[in-house]
C-alpha positions in Angstrom: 69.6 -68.6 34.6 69.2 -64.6 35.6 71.9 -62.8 36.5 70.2 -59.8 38.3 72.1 -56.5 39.7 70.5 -54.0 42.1 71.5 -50.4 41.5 71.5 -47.0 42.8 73.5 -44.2 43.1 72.2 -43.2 46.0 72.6 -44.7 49.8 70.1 -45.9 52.2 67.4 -47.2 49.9 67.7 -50.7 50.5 69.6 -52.3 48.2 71.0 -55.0 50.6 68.1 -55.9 52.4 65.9 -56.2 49.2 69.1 -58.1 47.9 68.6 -60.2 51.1 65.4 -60.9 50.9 65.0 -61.5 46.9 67.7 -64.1 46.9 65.6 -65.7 50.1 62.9 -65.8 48.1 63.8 -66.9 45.2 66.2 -69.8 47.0 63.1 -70.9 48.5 60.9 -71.2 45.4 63.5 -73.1 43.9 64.0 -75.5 46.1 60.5 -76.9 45.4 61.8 -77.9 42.3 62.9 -81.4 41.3 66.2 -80.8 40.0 66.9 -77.5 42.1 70.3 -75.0 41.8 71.4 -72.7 44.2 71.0 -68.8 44.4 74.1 -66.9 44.5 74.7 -63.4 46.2 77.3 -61.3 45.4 77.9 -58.4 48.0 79.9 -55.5 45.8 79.6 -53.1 48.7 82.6 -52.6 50.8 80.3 -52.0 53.8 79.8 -56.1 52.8 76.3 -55.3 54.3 74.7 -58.2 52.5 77.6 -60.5 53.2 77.2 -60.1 57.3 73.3 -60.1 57.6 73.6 -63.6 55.3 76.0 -64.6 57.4 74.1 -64.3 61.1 74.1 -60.3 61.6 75.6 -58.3 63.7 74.2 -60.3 67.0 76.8 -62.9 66.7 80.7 -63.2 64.8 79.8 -66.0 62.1 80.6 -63.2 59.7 84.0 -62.5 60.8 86.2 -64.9 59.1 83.8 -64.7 55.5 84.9 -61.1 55.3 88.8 -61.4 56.2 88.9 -64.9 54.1 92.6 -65.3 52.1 91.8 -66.4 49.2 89.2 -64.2 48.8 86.2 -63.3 46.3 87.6 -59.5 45.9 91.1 -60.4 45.9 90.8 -63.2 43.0 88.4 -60.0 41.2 91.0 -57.8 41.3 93.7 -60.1 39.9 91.9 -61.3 37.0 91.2 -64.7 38.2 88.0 -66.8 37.1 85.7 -68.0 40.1 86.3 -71.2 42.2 84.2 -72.8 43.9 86.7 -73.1 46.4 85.6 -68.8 47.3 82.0 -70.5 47.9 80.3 -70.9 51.5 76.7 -71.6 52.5 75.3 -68.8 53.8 72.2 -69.1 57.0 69.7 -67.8 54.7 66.9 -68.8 54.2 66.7 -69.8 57.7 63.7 -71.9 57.4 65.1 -74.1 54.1 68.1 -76.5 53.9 69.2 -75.4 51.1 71.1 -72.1 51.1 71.8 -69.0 49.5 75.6 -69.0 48.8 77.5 -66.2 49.3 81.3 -65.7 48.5 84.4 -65.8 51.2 85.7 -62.0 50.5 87.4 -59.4 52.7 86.6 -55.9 53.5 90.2 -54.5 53.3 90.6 -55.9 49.7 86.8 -54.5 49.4 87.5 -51.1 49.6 90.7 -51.1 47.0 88.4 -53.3 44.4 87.4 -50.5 41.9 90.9 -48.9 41.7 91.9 -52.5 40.9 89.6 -52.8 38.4 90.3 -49.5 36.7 94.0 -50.4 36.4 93.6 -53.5 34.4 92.7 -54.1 30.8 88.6 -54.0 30.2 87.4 -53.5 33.1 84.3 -53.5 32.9 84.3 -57.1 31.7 85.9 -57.9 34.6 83.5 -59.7 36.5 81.8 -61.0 33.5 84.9 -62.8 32.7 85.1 -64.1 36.7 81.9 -65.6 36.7 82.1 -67.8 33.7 82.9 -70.6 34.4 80.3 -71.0 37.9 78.0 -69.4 36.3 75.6 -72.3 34.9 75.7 -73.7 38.5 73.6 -71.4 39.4 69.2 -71.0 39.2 70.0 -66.9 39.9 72.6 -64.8 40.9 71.8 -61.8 42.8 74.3 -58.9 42.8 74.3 -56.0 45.8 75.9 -52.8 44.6 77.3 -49.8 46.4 75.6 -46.4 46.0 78.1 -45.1 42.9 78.6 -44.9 39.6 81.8 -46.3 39.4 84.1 -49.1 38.3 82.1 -52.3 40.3 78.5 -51.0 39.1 79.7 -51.0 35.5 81.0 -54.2 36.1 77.9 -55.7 37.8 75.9 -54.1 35.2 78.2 -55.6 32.4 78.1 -58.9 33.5 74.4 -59.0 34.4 71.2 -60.0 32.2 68.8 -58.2 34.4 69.0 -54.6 36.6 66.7 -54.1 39.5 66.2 -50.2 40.7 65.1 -49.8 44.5 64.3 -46.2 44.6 62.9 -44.1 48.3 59.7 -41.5 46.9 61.8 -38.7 47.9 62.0 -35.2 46.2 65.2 -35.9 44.3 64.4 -40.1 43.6 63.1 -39.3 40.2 66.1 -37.0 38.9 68.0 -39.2 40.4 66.3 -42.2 38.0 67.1 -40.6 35.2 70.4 -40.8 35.9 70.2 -44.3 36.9 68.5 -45.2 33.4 71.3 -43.2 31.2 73.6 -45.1 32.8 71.6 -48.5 32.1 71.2 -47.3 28.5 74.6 -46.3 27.8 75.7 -49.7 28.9 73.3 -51.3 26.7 74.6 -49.1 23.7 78.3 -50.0 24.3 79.0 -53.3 26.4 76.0 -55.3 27.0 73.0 -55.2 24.4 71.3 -57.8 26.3 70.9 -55.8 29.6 67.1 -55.6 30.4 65.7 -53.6 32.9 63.4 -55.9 34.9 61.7 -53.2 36.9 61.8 -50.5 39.7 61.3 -50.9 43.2 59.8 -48.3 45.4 61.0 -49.0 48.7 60.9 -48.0 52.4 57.5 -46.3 51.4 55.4 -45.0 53.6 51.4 -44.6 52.5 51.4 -41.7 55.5 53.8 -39.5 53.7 52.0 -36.9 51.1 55.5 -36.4 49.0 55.8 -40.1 48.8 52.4 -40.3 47.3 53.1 -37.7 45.1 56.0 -39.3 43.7 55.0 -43.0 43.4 51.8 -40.8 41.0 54.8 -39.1 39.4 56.8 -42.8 38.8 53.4 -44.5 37.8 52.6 -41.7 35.1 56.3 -42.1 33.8 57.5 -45.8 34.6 54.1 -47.1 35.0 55.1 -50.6 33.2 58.3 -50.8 35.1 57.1 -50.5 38.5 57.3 -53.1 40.9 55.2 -53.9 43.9 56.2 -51.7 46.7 58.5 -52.5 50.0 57.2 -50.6 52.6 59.1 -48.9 55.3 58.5 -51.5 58.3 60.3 -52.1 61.6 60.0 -55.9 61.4 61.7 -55.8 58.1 64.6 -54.2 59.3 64.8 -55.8 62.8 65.0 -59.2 60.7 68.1 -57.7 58.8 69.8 -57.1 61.7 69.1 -60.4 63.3 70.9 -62.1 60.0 67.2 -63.1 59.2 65.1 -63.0 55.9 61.8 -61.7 56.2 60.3 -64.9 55.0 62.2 -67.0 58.4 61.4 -63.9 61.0 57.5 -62.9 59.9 54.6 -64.6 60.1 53.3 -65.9 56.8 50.3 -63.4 57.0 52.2 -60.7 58.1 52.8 -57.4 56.2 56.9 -57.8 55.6 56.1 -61.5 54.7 53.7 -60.4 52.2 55.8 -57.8 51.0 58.7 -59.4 49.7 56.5 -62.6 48.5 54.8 -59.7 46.1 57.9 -59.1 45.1 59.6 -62.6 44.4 56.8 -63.5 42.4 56.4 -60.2 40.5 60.5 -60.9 39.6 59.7 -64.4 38.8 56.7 -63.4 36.5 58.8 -60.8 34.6 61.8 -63.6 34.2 59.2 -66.0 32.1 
C-alpha cells in the first residue's frame, strides 16, 4: 500500500487533474487483480477541484451534496477524529470500470477553515496520519490532492504519506521554485517522517513548441535527471475530459495522445513503487 501526495507551492500546474487521472489509472490496473482494493483520493484543496471532477464535473450537480456532506471528511480532520468508512462514497471514476475510485463526503465551508484547525490542536502535522489509520490497509493506494501552499494540510499530507509526487510547468521560475519544494520534502524527512521518498517529478502541461520549456526540461534533466517522470503535455482533450468529470483513460481513444500520456505515467509510478 502507497500512500502518494502531489505537491506544489505553486497554482495551476495540475495537481488535480494528474491526481485525477493517476488514481484512474492506477484503480484500473488494479482491478485486473484477483483479490483487488480500492484507490482512495483525498482532495486537500478547498477549491475541492478533485472532489467535483470525480464526482461528474461541473456539467451536472452530482457533486453538490459530497461537498456540503455533515458529517464530513474535513470536519471529522479538524476535530481529531479517526476515518469512518461511513465519510466514504464511490466516486464515477474510472468511467469505463465498475469498480471505483473512492473519494471522501467533505464540505467546502469546513474546507477553507481546515488548516487553522489543524494549527490549533496538539501535533498537527500528524493529524491526518493519525485519521487515516485505521482505513488505511483497505486500501491498494491512496492518492492525496494538495493546494498550492506550504502550509498546515501539505505538512500533513506530506507527514502521513510514503511517497511525494512533484507536477512542475517548465516555466522560468519552476526550477527555484523546486528547490523550495525539495527543502521542504527534506526537512520533513529530517524531523517527522524518515520514510518519505520522493517517487519522482512531473513535467506537466508541456508544450514541445515552446523554446523556454525546452530549455528547462534540459535544465531539470541535467539536475533531476533520475527523478524525472514521463511528461503530461499541455492538451485540450485532457482538460475537456476534466471538465466533463471524465478521466482521460474513459474520454480518449486508447491510441490517442492524452490516453498515452497518463498510461506513461501510471506505469512509470507503478514501476518506481516495485
Amino acid at each position: 500500500m502507497a500512500i502518494i501526495s502531489l505537491i506544489n507551492r505553486k497554482g495551476g500546474v495540475g495537481k488535480s487533474t494528474i491526481s485525477i487521472n493517476l488514481a484512474a489509472g492506477l484503480a484500473t490496473r488494479e482491478s485486473r487483480k484477483p483479490s483487488s482494493k480500492p484507490v482512495l483520493l483525498i482532495d486537500m484543496d478547498d477549491q475541492l477541484s478533485a472532489t467535483i471532477t470525480a464526482m461528474g464535473g461541473g456539467f451536472g450537480q452530482q457533486f453538490v451534496p459530497v461537498i456540503t456532506a455533515e458529517p464530513s471528511f474535513a470536519g471529522a480532520l479538524g476535530g481529531g477524529l479517526g476515518g469512518s468508512e461511513s465519510l466514504l462514497i464511490e466516486s464515477l471514476l474510472p468511467r469505463n470500470r465498475s469498480e471505483k475510485v473512492r473519494v471522501f463526503k467533505t464540505n467546502k465551508t469546513e474546507m477553507e477553515g481546515l488548516d487553522d484547525s489543524l494549527k490549533s490542536m496538539p501535533e498537527s502535522a500528524f493529524q491526518l496520519l493519525y485519521f487515516l489509520e485505521p482505513i488505511k490497509d483497505k486500501f491498494s493506494y491512496i492518492i492525496i490532492d494538495n493546494p498550492p501552499s506550504a502550509g498546515m494540510i501539505p505538512m500533513n499530507a506530506l507527514v502521513a504519506s510514503t511517497h511525494v509526487l512533484i507536477p512542475i510547468e517548465p516555466d522560468g521560475l519552476s526550477l527555484i521554485g523546486l528547490a523550495d519544494i525539495l527543502r521542504m520534502i527534506e526537512n520533513v524527512q529530517k524531523n517527522t517522517n524518515p520514510d518519505l521518498k520522493i517517487l519522482g517529478i512531473i513535467p506537466s502541461r508541456f508544450r514541445m513548441v515552446r523554446r523556454q520549456s525546452r530549455d528547462v526540461i534540459e535544465d531539470m534533466e541535467k539536475l533531476y535527471g533520475h527523478l524525472l517522470l514521463p511528461y503530461v503535455k499541455d492538451l485540450a482533450d485532457i482538460s475537456a475530459a476534466t471538465t466533463a468529470g471524465y478521466d482521460v483513460f474513459s474520454y480518449c481513444r486508447q491510441k490517442s495522445q492524452p490516453y498515452r500520456c497518463f498510461s506513461n505515467l501510471v506505469d512509470a509510478v507503478l514501476g518506481k513503487l516495485q
